[in-house]
N, C-alpha and C positions, 0 to 999 in steps of 0.2 A: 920464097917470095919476100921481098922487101914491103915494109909495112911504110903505107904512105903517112909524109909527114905530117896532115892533118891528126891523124889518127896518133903519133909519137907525139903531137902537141897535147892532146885530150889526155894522154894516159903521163904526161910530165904534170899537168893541170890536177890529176885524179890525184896523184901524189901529195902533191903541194895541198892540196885542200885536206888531204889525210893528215898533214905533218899539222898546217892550222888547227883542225878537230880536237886535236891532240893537245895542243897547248891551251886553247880554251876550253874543254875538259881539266885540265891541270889545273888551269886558273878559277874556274868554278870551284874544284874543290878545295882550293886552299883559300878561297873565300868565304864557304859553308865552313870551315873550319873555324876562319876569325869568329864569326859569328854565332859557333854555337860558343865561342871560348867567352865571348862578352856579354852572352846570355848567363852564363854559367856566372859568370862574375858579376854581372846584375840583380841576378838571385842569391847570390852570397852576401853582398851587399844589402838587401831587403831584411836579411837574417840578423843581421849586428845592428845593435842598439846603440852604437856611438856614433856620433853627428864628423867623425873623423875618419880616415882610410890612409892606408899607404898606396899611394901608385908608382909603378918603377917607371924610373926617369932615366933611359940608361942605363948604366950599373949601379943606379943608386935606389932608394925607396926613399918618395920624399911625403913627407905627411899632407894630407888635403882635405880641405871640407868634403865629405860626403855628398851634398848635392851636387857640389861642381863638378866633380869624374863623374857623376852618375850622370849628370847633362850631355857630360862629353861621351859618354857610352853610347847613351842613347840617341846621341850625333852622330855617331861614326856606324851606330848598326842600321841605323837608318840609308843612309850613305854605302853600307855592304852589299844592305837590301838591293836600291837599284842596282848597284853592279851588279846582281847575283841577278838579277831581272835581264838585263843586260844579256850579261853573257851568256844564259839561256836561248835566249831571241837569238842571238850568235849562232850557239850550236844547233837549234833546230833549222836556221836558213842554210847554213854548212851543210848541213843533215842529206836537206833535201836537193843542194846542188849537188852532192855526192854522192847519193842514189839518183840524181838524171842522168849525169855523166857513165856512172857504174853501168845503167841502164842502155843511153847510148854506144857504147864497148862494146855491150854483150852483145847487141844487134848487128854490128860493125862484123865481129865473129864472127856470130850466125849465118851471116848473110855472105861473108865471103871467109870459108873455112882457110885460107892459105894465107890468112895474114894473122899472125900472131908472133 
């Protein structure tokens, strides 16, 4: 039996949304990563007693006040923060259309065993 096209439209949809999932998964975690790498480097920073730092600029390491990268750290992890907020909120509404759909399928199935 030929599967009707509504039903070939939801299970192209169930894809697509799998293939989404996936890259915000991706993206979240290389976001938890900036962030723990600028925590790490916040905390090293707290450790040294000189009012100076190198920050790489490029391929170079150029000397900087200390407070000022530590501003801009604490700019930018803030800034991670809500993306990582973000893209949370992302994956849990993905989540939950991808378990209706999943849901709607299995019914689809169920309910008429000749189309698959």
């Amino acid at each position: 039996m030929e599967v009707p096209a509504n039903v070939q439209n939801q299970i192209i949809q169930l894809q697509q949304l799998q293939q989404q999932l996936q890259i915000i998964v991706l993206q979240k975690q290389q976001v938890e990563t900036q962030i723990k790498e600028i925590k790490k480097a916040l905390e090293e920073m707290e450790k040294s007693p000189s009012d100076e730092v190198y920050k790489m600029t490029g391929a170079i390491l150029v000397k900087r006040k200390k407070e000022e990268v530590e501003k801009e750290l604490k700019e930018l992890l803030e800034t991670l923060e809500l993306r990582l907020k973000t893209l949370e909120n992302q994956e849990k509404k993905m989540q939950e259309r991808l378990n209706e759909l999943q849901q709607t399928l299995q019914k689809i199935i169920q309910e008429h065993p000749n189309v698959s």
